[in-house]
PyMOL commands that place a pseudoatom at each C-alpha (Angstrom):
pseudoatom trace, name=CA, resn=UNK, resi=1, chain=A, elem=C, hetatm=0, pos=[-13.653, -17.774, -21.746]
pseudoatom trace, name=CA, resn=UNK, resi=2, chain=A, elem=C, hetatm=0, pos=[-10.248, -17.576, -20.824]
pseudoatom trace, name=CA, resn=UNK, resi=3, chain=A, elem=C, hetatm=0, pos=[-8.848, -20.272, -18.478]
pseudoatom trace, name=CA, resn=UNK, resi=4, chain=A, elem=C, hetatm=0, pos=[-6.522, -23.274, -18.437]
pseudoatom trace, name=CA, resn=UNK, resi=5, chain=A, elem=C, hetatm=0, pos=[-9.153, -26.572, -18.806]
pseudoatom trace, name=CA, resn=UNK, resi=6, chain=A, elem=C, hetatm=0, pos=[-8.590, -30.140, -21.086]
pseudoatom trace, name=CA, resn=UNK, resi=7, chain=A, elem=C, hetatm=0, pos=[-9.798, -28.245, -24.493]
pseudoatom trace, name=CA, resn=UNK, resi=8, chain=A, elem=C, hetatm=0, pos=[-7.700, -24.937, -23.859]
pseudoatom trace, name=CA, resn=UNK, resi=9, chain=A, elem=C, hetatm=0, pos=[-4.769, -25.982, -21.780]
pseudoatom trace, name=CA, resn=UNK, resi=10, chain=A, elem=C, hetatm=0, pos=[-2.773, -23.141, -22.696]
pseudoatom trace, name=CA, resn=UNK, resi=11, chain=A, elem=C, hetatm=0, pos=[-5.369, -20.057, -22.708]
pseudoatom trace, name=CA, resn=UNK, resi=12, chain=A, elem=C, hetatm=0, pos=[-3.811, -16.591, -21.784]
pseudoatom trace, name=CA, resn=UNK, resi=13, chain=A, elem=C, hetatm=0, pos=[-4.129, -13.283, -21.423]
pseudoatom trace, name=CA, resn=UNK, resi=14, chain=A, elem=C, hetatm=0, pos=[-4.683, -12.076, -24.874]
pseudoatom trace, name=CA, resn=UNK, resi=15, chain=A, elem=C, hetatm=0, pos=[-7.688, -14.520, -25.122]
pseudoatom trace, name=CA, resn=UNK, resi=16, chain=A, elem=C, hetatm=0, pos=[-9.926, -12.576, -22.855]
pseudoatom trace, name=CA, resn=UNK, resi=17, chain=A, elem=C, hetatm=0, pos=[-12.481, -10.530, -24.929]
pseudoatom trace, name=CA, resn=UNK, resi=18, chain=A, elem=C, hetatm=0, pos=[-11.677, -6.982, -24.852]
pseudoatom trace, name=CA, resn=UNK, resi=19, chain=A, elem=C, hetatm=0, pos=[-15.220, -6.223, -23.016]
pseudoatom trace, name=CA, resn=UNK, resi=20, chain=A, elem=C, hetatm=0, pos=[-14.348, -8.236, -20.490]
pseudoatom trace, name=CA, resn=UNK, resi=21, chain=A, elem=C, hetatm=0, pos=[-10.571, -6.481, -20.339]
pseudoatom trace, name=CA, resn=UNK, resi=22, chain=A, elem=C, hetatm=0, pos=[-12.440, -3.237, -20.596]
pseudoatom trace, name=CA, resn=UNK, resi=23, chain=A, elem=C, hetatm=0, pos=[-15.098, -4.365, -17.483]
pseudoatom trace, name=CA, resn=UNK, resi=24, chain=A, elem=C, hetatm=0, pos=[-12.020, -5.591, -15.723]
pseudoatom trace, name=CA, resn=UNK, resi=25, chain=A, elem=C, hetatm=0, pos=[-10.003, -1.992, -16.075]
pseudoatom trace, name=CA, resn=UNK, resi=26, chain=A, elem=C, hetatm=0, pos=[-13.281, -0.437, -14.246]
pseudoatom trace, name=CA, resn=UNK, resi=27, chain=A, elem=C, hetatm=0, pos=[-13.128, -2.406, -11.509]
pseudoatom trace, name=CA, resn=UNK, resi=28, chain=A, elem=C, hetatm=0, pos=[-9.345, -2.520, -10.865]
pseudoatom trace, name=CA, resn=UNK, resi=29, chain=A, elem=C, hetatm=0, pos=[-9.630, 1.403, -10.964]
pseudoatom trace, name=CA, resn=UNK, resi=30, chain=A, elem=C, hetatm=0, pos=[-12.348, 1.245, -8.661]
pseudoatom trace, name=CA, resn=UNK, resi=31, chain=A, elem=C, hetatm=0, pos=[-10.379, -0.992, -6.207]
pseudoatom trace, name=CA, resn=UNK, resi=32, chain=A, elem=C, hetatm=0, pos=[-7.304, 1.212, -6.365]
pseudoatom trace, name=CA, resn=UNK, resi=33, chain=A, elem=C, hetatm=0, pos=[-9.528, 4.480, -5.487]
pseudoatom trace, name=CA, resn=UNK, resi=34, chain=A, elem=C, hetatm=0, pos=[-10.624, 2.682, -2.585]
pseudoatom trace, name=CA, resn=UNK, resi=35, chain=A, elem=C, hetatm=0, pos=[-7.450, 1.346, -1.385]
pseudoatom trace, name=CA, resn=UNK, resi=36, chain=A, elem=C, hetatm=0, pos=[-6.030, 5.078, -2.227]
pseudoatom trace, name=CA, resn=UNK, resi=37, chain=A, elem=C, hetatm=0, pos=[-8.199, 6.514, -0.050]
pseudoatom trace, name=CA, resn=UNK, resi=38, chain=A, elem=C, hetatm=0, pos=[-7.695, 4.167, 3.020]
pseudoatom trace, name=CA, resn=UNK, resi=39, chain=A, elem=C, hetatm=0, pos=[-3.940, 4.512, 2.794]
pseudoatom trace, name=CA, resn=UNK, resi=40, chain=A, elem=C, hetatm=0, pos=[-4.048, 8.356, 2.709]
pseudoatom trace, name=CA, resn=UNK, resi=41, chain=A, elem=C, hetatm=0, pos=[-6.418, 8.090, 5.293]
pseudoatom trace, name=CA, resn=UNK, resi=42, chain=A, elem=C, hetatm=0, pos=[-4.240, 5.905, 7.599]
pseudoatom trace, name=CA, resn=UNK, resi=43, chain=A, elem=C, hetatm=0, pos=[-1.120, 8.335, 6.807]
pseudoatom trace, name=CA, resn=UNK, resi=44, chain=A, elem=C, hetatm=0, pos=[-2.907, 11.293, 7.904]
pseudoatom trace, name=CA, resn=UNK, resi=45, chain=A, elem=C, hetatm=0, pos=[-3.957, 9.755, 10.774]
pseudoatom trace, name=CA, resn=UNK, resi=46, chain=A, elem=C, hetatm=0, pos=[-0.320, 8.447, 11.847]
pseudoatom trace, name=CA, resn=UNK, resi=47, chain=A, elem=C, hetatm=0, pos=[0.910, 11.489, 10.745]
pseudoatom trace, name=CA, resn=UNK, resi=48, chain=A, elem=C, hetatm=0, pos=[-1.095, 13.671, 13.392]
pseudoatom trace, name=CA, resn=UNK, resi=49, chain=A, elem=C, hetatm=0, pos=[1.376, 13.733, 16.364]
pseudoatom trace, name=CA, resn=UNK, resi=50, chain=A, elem=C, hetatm=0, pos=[0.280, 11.213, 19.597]
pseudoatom trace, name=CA, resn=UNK, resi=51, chain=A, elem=C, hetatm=0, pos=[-1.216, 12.625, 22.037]
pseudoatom trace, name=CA, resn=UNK, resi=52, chain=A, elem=C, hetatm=0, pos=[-0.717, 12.485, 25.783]
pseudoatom trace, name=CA, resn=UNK, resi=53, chain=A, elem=C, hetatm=0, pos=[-0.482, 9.202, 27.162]
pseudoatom trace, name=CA, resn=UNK, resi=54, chain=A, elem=C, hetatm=0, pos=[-0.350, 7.541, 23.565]
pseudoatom trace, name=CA, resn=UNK, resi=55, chain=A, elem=C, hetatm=0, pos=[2.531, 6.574, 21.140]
pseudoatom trace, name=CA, resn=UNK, resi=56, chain=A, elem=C, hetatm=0, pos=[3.059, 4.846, 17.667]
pseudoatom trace, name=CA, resn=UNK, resi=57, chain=A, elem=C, hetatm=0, pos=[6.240, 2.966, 18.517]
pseudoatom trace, name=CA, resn=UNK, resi=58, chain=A, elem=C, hetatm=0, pos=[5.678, -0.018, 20.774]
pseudoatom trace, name=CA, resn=UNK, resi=59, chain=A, elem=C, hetatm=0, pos=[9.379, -0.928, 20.564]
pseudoatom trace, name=CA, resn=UNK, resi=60, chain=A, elem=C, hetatm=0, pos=[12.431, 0.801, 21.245]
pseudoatom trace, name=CA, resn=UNK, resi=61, chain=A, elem=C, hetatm=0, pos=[13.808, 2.846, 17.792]
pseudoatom trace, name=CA, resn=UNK, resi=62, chain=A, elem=C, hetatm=0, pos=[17.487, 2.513, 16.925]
pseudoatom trace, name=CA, resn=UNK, resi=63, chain=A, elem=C, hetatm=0, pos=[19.182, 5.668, 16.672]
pseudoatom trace, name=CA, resn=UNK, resi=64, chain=A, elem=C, hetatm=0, pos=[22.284, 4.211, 15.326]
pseudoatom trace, name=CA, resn=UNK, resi=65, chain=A, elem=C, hetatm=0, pos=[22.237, 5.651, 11.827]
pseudoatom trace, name=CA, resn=UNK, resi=66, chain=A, elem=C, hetatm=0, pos=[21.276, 9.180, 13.472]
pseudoatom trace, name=CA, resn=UNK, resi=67, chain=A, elem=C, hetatm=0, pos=[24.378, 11.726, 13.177]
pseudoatom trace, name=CA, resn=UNK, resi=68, chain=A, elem=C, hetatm=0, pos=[25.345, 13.677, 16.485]
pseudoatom trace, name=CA, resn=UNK, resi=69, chain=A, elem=C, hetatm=0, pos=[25.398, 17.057, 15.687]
pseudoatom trace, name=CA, resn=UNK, resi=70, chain=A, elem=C, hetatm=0, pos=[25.984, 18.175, 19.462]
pseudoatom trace, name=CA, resn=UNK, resi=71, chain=A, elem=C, hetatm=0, pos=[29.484, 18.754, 21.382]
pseudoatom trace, name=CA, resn=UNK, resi=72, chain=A, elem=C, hetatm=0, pos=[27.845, 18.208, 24.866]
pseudoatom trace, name=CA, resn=UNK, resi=73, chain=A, elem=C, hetatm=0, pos=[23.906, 17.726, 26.344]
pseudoatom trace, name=CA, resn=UNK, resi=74, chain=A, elem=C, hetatm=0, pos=[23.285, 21.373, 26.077]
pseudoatom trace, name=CA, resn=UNK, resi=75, chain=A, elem=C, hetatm=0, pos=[23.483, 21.221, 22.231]
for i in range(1, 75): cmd.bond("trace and resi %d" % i, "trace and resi %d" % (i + 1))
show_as sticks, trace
zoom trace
């Protein structure tokens, strides 16, 4: 219905019927859930601390920005 072709070369938006808008809303919420619930899931997952032998950082971290609140090693 609504899309740029030689009879409607500027359709937008607002020409969409509102069922399919409303059909459209459903499934965008439905997508979001999902994609919700895979990012929290990753989170908690990265959030767990690593284990022996494992680690999230495969680089070394700068430590730049970090303040030193020590006068000597022994805090």
């Amino acid at each position: 219905p609504a899309y740029c072709k030689d009879d409607t070369p500027n359709a937008c938006y607002n020409d969409i019927p509102k069922k399919d808008l409303k059909e459209i809303g459903q499934i965008s919420d439905m997508l979001g859930e999902k994609a919700l619930k895979i990012l929290v899931k990753s989170a908690r997952e990265k959030a767990n601390p690593a284990v022996a032998g494992e680690y999230f950082s495969g680089t070394p971290v700068d430590i730049s920005a970090l303040t030193k609140m020590s006068k000597d090693d022994l805090g």
